[in-house]
C-alpha positions in Angstrom: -44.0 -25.2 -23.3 -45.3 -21.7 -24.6 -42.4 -19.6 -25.7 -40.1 -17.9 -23.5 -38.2 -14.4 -24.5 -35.0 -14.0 -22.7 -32.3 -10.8 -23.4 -29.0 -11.7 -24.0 -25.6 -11.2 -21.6 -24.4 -7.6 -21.9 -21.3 -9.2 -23.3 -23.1 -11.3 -25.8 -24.9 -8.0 -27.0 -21.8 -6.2 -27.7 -20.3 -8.9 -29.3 -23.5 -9.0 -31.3 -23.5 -5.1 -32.5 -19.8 -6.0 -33.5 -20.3 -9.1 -35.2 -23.6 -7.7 -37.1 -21.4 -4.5 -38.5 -19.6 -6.6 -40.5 -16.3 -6.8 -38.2 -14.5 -9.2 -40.5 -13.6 -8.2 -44.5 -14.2 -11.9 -44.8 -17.3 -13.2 -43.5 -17.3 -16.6 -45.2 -15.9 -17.8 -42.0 -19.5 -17.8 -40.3 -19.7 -21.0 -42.1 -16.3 -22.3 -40.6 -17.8 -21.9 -37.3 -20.6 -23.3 -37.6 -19.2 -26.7 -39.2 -16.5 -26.9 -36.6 -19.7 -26.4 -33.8 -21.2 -29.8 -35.9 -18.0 -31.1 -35.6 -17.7 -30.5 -32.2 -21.4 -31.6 -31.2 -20.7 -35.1 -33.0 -17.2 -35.8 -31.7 -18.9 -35.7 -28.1 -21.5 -38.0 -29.0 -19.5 -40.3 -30.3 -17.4 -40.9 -26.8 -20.6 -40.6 -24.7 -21.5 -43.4 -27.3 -18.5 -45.7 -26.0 -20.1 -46.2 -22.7 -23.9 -45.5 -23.3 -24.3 -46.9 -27.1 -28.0 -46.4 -26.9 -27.5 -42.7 -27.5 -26.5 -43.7 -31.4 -29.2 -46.5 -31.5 -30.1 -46.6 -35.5 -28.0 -43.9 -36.4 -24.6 -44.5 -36.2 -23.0 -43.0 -38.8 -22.0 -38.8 -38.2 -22.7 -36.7 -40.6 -22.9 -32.6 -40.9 -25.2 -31.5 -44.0 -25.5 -28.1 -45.6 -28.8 -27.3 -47.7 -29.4 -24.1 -49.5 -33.3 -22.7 -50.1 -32.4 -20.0 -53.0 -36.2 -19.4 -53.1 -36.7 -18.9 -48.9 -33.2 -17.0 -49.0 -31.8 -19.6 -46.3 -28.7 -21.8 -46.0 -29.4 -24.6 -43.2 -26.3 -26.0 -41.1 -27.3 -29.3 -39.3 -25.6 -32.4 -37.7 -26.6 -35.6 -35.8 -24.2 -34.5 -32.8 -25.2 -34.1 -29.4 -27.7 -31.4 -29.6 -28.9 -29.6 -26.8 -31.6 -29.3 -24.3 -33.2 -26.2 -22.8 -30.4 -25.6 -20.4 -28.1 -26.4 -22.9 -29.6 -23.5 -25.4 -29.8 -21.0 -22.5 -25.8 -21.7 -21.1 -24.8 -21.9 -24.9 -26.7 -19.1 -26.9 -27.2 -16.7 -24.8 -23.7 -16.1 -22.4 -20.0 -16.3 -22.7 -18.8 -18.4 -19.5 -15.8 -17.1 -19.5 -14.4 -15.2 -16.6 -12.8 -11.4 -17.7 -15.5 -11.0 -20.9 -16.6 -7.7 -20.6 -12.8 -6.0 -19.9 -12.3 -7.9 -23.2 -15.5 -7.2 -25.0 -15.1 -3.6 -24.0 -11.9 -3.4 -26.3 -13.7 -4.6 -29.4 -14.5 -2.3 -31.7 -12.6 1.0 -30.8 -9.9 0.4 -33.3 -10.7 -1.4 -36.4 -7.2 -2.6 -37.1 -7.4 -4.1 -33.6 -10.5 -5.8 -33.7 -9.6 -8.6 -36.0 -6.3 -9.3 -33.6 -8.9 -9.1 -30.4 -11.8 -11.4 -31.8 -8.4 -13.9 -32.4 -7.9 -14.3 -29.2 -11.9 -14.9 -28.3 -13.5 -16.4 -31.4 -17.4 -15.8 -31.8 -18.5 -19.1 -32.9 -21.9 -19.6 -33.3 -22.4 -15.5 -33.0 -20.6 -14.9 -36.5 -24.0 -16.2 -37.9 -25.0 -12.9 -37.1 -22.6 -11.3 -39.6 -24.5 -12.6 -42.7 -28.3 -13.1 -41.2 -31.0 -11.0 -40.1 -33.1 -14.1 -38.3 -31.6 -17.7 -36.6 -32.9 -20.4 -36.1 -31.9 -23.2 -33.9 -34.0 -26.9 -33.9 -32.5 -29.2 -31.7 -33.1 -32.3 -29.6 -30.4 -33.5 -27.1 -29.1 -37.1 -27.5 -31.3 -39.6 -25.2 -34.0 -37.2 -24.6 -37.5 -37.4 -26.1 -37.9 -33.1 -26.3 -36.9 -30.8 -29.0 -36.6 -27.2 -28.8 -36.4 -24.1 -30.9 -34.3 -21.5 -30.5 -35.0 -17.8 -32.6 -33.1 -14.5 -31.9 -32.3 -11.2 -34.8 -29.5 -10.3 -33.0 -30.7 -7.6 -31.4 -30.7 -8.0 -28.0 -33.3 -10.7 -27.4 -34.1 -14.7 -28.1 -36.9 -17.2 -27.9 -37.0 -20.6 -27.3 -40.2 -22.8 -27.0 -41.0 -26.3 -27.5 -40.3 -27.5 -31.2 -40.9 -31.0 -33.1 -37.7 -32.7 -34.4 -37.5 -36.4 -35.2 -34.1 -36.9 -34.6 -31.0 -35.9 -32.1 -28.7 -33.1 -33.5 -29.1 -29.7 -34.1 -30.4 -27.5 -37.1 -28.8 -24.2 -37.6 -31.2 -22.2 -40.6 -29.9 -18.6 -41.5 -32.1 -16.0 -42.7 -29.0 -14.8 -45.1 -29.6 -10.6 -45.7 -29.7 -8.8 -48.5 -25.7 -8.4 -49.0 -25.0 -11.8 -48.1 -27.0 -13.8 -51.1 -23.5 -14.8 -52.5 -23.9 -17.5 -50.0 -26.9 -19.2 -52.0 -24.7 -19.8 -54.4 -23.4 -23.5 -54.5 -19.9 -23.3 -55.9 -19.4 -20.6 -53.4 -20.5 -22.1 -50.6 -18.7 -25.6 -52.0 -15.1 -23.7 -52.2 -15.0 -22.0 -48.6 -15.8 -25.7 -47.1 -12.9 -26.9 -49.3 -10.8 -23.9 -48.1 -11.8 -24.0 -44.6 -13.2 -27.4 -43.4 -12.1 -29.8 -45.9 -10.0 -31.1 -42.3 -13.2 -32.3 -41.0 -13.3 -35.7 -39.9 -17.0 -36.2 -40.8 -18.4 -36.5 -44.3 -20.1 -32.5 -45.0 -22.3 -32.7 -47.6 -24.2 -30.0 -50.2 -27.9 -30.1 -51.0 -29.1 -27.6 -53.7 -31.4 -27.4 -56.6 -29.3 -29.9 -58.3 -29.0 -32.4 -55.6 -26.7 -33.5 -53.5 -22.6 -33.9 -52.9 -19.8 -34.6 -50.3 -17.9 -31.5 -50.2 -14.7 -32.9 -48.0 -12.0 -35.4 -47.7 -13.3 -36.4 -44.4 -10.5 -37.8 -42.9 -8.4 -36.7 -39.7 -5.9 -34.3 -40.9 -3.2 -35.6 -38.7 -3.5 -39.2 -40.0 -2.0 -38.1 -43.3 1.8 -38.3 -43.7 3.0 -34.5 -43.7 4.1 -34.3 -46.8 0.4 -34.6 -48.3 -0.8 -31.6 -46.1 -0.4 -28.5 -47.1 0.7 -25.6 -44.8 -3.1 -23.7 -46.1 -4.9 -27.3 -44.5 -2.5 -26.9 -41.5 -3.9 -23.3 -41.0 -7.0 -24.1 -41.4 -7.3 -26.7 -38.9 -5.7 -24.8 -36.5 -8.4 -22.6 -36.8 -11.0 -25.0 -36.7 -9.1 -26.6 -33.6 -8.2 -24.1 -31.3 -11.4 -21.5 -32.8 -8.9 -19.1 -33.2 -8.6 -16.1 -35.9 -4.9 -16.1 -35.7 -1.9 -18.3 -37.6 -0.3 -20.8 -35.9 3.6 -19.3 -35.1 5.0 -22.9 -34.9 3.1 -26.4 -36.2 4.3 -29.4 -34.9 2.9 -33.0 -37.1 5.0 -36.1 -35.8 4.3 -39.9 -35.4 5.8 -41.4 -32.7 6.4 -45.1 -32.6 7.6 -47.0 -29.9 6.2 -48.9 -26.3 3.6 -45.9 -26.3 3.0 -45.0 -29.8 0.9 -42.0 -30.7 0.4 -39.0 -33.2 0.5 -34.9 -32.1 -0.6 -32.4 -34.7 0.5 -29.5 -32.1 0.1 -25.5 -32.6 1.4 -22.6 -30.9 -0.6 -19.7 -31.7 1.2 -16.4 -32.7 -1.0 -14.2 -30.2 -2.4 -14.5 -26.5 -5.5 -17.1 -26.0 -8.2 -15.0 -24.4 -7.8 -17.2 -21.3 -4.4 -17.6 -21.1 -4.2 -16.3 -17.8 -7.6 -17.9 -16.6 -6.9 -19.5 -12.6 -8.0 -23.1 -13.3 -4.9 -23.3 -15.9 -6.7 -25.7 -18.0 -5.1 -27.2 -21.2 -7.0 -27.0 -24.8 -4.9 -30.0 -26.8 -7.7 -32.5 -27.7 -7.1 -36.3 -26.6 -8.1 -38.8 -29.3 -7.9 -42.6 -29.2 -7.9 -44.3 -32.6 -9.4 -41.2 -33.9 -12.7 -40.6 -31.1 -12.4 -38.0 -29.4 -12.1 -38.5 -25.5 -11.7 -35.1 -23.8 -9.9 -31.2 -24.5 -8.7 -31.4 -21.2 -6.9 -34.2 -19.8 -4.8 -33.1 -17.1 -2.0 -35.9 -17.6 -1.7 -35.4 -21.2 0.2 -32.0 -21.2 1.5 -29.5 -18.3 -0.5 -26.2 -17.5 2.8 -24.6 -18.2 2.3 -25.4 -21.7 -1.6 -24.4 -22.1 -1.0 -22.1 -25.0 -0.4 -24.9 -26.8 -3.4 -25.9 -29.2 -4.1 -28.8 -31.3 -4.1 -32.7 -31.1 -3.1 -36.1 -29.9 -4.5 -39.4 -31.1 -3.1 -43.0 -29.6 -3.7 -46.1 -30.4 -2.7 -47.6 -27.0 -4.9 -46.1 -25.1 -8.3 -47.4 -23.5 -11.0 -45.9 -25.6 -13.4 -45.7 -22.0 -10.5 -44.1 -19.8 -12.1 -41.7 -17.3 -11.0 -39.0 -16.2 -9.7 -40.2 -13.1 -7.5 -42.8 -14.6 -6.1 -39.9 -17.1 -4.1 -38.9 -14.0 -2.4 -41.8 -13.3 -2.2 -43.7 -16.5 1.6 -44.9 -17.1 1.0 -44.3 -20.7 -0.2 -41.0 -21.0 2.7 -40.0 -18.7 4.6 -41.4 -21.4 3.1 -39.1 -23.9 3.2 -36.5 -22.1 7.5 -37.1 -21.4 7.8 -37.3 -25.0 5.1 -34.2 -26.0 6.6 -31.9 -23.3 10.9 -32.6 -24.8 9.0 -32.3 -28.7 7.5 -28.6 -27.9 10.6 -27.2 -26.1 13.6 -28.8 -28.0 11.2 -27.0 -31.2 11.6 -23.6 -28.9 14.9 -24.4 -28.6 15.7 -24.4 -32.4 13.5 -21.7 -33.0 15.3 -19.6 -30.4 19.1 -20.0 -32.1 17.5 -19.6 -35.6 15.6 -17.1 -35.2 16.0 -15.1 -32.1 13.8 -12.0 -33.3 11.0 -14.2 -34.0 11.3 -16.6 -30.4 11.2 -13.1 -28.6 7.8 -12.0 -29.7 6.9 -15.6 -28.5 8.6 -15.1 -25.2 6.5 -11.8 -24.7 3.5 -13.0 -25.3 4.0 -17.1 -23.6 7.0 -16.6 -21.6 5.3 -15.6 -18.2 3.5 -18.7 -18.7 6.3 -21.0 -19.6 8.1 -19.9 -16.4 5.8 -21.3 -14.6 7.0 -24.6 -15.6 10.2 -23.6 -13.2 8.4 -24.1 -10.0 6.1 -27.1 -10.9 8.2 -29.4 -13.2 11.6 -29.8 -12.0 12.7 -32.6 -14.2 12.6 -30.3 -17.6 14.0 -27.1 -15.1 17.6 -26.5 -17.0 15.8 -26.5 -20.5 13.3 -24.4 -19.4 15.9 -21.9 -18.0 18.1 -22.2 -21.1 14.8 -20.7 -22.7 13.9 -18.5 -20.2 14.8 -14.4 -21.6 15.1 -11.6 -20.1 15.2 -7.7 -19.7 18.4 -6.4 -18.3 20.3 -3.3 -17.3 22.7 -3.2 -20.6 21.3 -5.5 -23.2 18.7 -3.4 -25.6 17.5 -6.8 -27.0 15.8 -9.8 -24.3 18.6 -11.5 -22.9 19.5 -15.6 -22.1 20.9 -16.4 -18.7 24.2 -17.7 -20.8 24.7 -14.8 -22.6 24.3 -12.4 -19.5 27.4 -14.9 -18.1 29.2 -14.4 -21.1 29.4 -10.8 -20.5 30.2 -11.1 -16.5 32.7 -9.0 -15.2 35.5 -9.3 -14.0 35.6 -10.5 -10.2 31.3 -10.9 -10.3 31.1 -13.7 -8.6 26.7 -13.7 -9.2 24.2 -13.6 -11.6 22.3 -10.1 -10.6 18.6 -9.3 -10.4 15.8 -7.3 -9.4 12.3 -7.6 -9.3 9.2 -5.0 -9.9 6.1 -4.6 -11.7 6.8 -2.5 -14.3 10.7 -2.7 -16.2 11.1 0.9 -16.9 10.3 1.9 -13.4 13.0 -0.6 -11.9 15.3 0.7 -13.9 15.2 4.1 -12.5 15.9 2.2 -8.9 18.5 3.6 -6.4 19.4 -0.1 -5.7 20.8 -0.1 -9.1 23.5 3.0 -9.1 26.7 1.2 -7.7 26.3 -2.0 -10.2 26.0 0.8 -13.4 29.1 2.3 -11.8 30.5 -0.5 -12.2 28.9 -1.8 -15.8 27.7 -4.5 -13.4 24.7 -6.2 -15.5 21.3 -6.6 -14.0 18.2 -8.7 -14.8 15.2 -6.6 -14.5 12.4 -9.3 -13.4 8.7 -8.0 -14.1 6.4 -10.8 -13.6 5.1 -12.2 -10.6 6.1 -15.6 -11.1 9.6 -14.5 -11.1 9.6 -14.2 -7.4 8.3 -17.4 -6.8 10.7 -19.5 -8.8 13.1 -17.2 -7.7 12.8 -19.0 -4.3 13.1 -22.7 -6.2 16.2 -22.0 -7.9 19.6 -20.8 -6.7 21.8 -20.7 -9.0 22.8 -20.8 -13.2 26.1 -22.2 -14.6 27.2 -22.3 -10.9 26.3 -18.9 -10.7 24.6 -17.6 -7.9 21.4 -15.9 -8.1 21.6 -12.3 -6.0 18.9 -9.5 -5.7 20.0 -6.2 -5.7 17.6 -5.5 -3.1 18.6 -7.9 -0.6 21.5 -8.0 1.7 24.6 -6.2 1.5 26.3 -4.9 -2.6 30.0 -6.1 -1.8 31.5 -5.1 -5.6 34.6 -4.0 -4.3 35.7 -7.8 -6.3 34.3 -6.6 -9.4 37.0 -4.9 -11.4 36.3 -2.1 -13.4 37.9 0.0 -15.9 35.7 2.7 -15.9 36.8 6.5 -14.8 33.7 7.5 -13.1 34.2 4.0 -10.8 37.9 5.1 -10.0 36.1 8.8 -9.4 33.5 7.1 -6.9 36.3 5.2 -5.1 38.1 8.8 -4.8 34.9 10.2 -3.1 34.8 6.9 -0.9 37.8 7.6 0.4 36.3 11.4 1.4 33.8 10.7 2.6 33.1 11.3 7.0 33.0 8.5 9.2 28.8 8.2 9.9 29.1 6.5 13.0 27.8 9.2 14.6 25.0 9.7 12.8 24.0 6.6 12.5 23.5 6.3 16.3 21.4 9.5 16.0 19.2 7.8 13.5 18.8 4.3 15.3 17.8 6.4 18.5 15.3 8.2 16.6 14.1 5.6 14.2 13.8 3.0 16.6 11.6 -0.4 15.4 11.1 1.3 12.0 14.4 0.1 10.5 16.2 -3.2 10.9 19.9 -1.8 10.6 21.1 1.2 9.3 24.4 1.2 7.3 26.7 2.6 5.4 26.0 1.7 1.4 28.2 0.7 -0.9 25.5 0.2 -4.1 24.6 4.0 -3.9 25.9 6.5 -5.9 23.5 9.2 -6.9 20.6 9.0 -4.1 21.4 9.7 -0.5 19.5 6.3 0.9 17.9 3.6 0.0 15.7 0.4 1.4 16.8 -3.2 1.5 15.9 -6.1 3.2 18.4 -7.5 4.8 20.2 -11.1 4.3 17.9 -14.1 5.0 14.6 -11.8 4.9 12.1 -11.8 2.0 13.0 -9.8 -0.8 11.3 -6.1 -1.5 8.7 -7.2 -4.5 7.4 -10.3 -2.7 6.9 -8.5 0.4 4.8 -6.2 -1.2 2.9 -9.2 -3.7 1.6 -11.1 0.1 0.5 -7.1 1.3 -1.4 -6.8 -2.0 -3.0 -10.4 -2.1 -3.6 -10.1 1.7 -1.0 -12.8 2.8 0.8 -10.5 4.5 0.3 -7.9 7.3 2.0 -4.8 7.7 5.6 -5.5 6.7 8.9 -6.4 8.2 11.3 -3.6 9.1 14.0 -3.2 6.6 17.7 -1.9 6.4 18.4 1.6 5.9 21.6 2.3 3.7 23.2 5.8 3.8 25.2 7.1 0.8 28.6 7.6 2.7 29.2 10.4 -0.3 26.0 11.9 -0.7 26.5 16.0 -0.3 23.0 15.6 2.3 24.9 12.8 4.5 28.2 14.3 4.6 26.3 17.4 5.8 24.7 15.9 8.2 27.2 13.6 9.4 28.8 17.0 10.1 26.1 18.2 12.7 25.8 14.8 14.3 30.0 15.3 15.3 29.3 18.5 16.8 25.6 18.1 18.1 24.2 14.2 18.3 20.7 15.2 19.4 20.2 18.2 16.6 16.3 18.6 16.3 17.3 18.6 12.5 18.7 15.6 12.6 15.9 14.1 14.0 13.2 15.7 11.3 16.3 14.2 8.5 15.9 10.7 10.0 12.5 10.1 9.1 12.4 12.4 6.1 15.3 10.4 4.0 13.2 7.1 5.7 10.3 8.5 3.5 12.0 9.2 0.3 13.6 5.8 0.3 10.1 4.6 0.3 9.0 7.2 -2.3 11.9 5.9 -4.0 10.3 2.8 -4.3 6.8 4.1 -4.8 5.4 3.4 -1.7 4.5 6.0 0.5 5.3 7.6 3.7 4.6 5.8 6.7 2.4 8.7 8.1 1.7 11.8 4.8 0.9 14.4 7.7 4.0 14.1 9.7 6.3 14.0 7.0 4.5 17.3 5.1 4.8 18.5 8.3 8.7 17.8 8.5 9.6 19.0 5.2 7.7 22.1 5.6 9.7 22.6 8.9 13.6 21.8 7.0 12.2 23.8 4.1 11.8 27.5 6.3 14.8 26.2 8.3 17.1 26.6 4.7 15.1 29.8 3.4 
């Protein structure tokens, strides 16, 4: 085939223009990359090997070899992996299939100080070659296929590939090094970042120079050692080369498990975000080994999607080296594993959590919406999970457990309080919230989506009720309180003008717009507020199915009026002597509207109510 010039994904370019300017103060780790991409290419070989052996046919042994060309200026990465085809090279080297790349691209490189953080959460693989080369080039032949293929690119925006000649599968990686890179021709230096960074690898990576030629690593599955002969550097390191992440691990987890199922995890939870954390397919990245060959990254029995930060290994003995995919599902043993995998990584939260509180709350921020999850689709590990679960609240400054917020119950509160919202220091401004701070009644301030939905699974902590703030009616008068400025509310209570009256007015007026209108007994400050009432679905939700398009419209919801509002009392006033006061009619839908505002929604209809207001506004002047 006669070569072919393609441009690279806009993404992959501005990764490129990143990568090239020298993004990281340590570029060594090109060469980590790369091995763990040989690593990669020959751990899939060898399980395609376990049900078509042909593929390794006179070549059985894997092996990843460096080779350094101090006269051509070149160091050369190749394996007898996989390799790839001409689909392979286009889908591989020239795009990032990764849904939400170029929000995340476009963050790179604005801030320096960020960049390193933002790059953790990607990872550039074969791209950091770019940081110490002018010119690639790519040989390879795909395993059982007779054609090999060269891939070439600068960087800059485009690559070639065309027919090649290569006698055997695998790939060949050869980097033109530039000018400020030639430290990397140098054997001892190229010897001790293998031994810093890849001395984990499982296959035997060797050195040809000059001098000749040398294995450079122990070769040996890192978590087939006993623990105490790895070091917490090697642990790093492999966690790196595992999970292609930039970051260090926040917890490590090494055990051997014997028993009916016995197996070994060498599990990591990073201490930032994975880029696709929040990707829809939910898929896990903990590697499945049996007897050390690797089967898949992604077996779907072998850990919950709750727990798909998790990064890392599992390697059993008792499992079939050909299982499929399919039988991954339904395998009694891997449900086994994943019992015993699943009580390990949250009893390990758990700990971390008591001891260090500080530390389990920067985890909770950045997995916690994710481990939430795990309350609406596993119900068996549900109380641990909620025993972890923290929260923002009303009074606590730090993130809050559900059994310290019952700890510091009131009084005569008979439930565990809550509202829901997008954004925690908007919520907290809510009308719904005035009577419970009256009282120093503590509320849970609930931010994420998923809080709605398991919301709806469980009803109740410690016997405790779960109650929105935003649903039904606020009966505190239980709750006792020692506060003045309760005692002073209760006082102004006891003021305040019967609203029958106007109430009537309102429901005339108001009609199918409102449910119910009632007097409130969780306002305070603001003269009305929304709720929906007992039964119906709560506020947030209602407006998560509008947004997603689940929902139509919405249902009509409870209007509460501040019995002791200075506006109400007023108007309660006019409706005694004169129910069908044209004011009173313009008041009903304007305090309608500013609940809504309240809220931030909008009004119902912006012209009639500017209209309204304007109309009050030159009745008061």
């Amino acid at each position: 085939m006669s070569k072919e010039t393609f441009t690279f994904q806009t993404e992959v370019s501005r990764l490129l223009d990143i990568v090239a300017g020298s993004l990281y103060s340590n570029r060594e780790i090109f060469l980590r990359e790369l091995i763990s991409n040989a690593s990669d290419a020959c751990d899939k070989l060898r399980h395609m090997a376990l049900t078509s052996p042909s593929l390794i046919e006179g070549d059985q042994d894997f092996k990843i070899s460096l080779a350094i060309d101090e006269k051509a200026k070149t160091i050369t990465v190749s394996d007898n992996g996989i390799g790839m085809n001409h689909d392979d090279l286009l889908a591989t080297l020239g795009t990032i299939a990764s849904s939400g790349t170029g929000a995340f691209i476009e963050q790179l490189g604005k801030d320096d100080k960020k960049n390193m953080g933002l790059i953790g959460q990607f990872g550039v693989g074969f791209y950091s070659a770019f940081m110490v080369s002018d010119k690639v080039e790519v040989t390879t032949r795909k395993a059982g296929e007779k054609e090999s293929w060269l891939w070439v690119s600068d960087g800059k925006g485009e690559y070639t590939i065309e027919s090649a000649e290569r006698s055997e599968r695998g790939t060949q990686v050869v980097l033109h090094l530039k000018k400020d890179a030639k430290e990397f021709l140098d054997a001892s230096r190229v010897t001790h970042v293998v031994k810093t960074y890849s001395d984990h690898i499982g296959f035997p990576v060797t050195l040809t120079d000059s001098e000749g030629g040398k294995t450079l690593n122990e070769a040996s599955a890192i978590w087939t050692r006993p623990v105490k002969d790895v070091t917490a550097e090697q642990y790093k390191e492999f966690y790196h080369h595992s999970a292609h992440a930039f970051d260090d691990p926040w917890i490590t987890m090494h055990n051997r498990i014997e028993g009916v199922v016995s197996y070994t995890n060498l599990l990591f939870i990073p201490s930032m975000r994975p880029f696709d954390l929040f990707d829809p397919e939910r898929k896990g990245h903990v590697k499945l080994y049996v007897n050390r060959v690797f089967i898949t990254e992604q077996a779907e029995g072998l850990l919950p999607p709750y727990l798909r930060f998790l990064r890392g290994v599992v390697d059993s003995e008792d499992l079939s080296l050909n299982i499929s995919r399919e039988m991954l599902q339904t395998d009694p043993k891997l449900a086994k594993i994943r019992n015993g995998l699943v009580k390990k990584v949250l009893a390990e939260l758990a700990k971390k959590a008591e001891k260090a509180p500080e530390d389990y709350a920067q985890f909770w921020e950045n997995f916690g919406v994710v481990l939430k999850e795990g309350l609406v689709d596993d119900f068996t590990m549900r109380d641990k999970l909620l025993a972890l679960a923290r929260f923002h609240s009303t009074k606590a400054e730090e993130l809050t457990s559900l059994s310290a917020y019952v700890e510091r119950m009131k009084e005569g509160q008979e439930a565990i309080y809550y509202i829901t919202g997008e954004d925690a220091s908007q919520i907290a401004t809510s009308p719904h919230l005035e009577g419970f701070k009256a009282k120093g009644v503590e509320v849970l301030m609930l931010t994420d989506p998923v809080d709605e939905f398991w919301m709806q699974h469980i009803t109740q902590f410690e016997d405790k009720p779960f109650k929105s703030v935003t649903r039904g009616s606020a009966d505190l008068d239980g709750v006792k309180s020692d506060d003045s400025a309760d005692a002073d509310a209760d006082k102004k209570a006891e003021d305040a003008p019967a609203l029958d009256t106007l109430i009537a007015a309102f429901k005339l007026e108001l009609g199918a717009s409102v449910k119910d209108i009632r007097p409130s007994k969780r306002l305070t400050e603001s003269p009305v507020c929304l709720v929906a009432d007992e039964g119906d679905i709560d506020v947030n939700m209602e407006r998560l199915l509008r947004r997603h398009g689940q929902m139509q419209g919405g249902l009509p919801r409870v209007l509460e009026l501040n019995p002791t509002h200075a506006i109400v009392k007023k108007l309660a006033e006019r409706a005694s002597s004169d129910a069908d006061d044209g004011l009173l009619k313009d008041a009903a839908h304007l305090l309608l509207d500013q609940a809504r505002i309240a809220e931030g929604e909008v009004p119902s209809d912006p012209a009639a109510f500017a209209k309204r207001l304007a109309s009050v506004m030159e009745r008061a002047l």
